[in-house]
C-alpha positions as CSV (number, residue, x, y, z in Angstrom):
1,X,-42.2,265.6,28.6
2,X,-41.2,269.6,28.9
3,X,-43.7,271.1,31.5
4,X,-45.1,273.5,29.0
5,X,-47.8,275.0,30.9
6,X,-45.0,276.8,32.8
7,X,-44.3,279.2,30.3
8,X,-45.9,282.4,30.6
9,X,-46.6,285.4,28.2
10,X,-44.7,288.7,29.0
11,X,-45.1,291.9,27.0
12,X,-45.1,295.8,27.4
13,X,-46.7,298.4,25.5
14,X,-46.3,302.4,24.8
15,X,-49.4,304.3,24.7
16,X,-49.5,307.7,22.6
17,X,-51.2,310.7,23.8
18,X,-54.9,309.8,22.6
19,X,-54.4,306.4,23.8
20,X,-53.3,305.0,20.6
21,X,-50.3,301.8,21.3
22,X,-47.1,303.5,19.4
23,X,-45.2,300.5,20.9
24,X,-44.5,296.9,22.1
25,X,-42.0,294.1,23.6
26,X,-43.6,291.0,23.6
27,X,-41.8,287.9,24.7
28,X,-42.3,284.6,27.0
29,X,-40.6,283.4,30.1
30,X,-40.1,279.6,31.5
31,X,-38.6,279.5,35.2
32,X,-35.7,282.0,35.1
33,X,-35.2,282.4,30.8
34,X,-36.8,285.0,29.3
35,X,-37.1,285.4,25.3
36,X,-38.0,288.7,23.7
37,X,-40.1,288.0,20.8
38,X,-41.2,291.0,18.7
39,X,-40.3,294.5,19.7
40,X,-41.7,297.1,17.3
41,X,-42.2,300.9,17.5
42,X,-45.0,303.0,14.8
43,X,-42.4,304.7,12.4
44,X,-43.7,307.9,13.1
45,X,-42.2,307.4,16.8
46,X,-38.9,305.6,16.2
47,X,-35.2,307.6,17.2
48,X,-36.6,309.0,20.5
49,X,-35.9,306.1,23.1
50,X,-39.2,304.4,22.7
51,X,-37.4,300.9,21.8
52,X,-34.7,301.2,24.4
53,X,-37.5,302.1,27.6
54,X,-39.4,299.4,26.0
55,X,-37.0,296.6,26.5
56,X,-35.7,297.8,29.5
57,X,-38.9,297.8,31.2
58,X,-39.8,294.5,29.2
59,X,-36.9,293.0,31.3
60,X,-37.9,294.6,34.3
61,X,-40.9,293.2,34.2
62,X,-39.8,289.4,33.6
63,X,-37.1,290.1,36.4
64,X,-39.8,290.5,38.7
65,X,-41.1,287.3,37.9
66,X,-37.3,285.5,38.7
67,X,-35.7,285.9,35.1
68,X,-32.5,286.6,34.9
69,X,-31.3,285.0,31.5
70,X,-32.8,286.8,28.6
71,X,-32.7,285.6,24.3
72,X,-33.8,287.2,21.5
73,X,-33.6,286.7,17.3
74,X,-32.6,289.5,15.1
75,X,-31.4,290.0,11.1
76,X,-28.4,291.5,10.1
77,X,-30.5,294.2,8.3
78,X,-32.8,294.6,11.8
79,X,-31.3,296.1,14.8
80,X,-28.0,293.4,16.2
81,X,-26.3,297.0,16.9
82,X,-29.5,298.0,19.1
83,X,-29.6,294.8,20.9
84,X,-25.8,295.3,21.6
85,X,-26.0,298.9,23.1
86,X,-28.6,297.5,25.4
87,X,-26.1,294.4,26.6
88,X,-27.1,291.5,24.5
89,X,-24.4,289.4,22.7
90,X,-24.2,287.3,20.1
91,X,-24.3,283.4,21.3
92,X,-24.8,282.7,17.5
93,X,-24.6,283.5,14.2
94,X,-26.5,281.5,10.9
95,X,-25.0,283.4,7.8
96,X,-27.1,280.9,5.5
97,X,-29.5,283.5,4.1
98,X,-29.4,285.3,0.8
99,X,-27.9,288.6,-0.5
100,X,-25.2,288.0,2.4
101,X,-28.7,288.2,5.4
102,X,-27.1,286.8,8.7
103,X,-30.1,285.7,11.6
104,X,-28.2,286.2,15.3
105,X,-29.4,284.8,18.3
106,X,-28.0,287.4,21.1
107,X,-28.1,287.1,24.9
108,X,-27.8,288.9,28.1
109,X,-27.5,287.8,31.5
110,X,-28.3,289.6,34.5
111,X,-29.0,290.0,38.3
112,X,-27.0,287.0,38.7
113,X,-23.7,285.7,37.3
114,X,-23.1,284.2,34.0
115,X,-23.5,280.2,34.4
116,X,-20.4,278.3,34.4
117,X,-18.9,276.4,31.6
118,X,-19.7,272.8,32.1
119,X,-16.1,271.1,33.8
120,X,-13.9,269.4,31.3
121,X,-13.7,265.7,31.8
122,X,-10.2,264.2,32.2
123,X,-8.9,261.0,30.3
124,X,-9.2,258.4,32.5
């Protein structure tokens, strides 16, 4: 059985002037993976770095807690070109959606180097 109770809630959040939240990255971690589950900024605040400081310090944050593998799920028609200027890649595509909608599952790695491919096994 997966040791479940490991896995810890992570999340960030940008306050306005009057205090209002204009902002959040909210994800989980489990030993040294972290996944970023929703990000969203209020419209009214969106094009002035808001989304980039919030998942940079969204990974700050879960690095300080030992992660150093981070995952997150986005739609063709979200923000895969975002994700990418920050250093996520795509580990997978699923182009199974209508009107042509593709879901990615991107990745980054840091603070440590990417694990290794598994070794090949020889014929015997």
């Amino acid at each position: 059985m997966a040791p479940l109770h490991e896995v810890e809630p992570i999340a960030c959040f940008v306050h306005g002037e009057s205090g209002e939240v204009i902002g959040g990255a909210i994800g989980r971690r489990w030993g040294s993976c972290c996944e970023l589950q929703q990000l969203w900024v209020d419209p009214r605040y969106r094009r002035r770095g808001i989304g980039s400081r919030l998942v940079l310090a969204f990974e700050a944050h879960a690095q300080s807690r030992g992660c150093s593998s981070f995952s997150l799920e986005t739609f063709s028609f979200q923000s895969p070109r975002f994700y990418r200027t920050l250093g996520y890649e795509v580990a997978y595509d699923h182009p199974v959606y209508p009107h042509g909608i593709v879901k990615s599952i991107m990745v980054k790695h840091v603070g440590e180097s990417e694990p290794s491919a598994l070794p090949r096994s020889s014929p015997s």
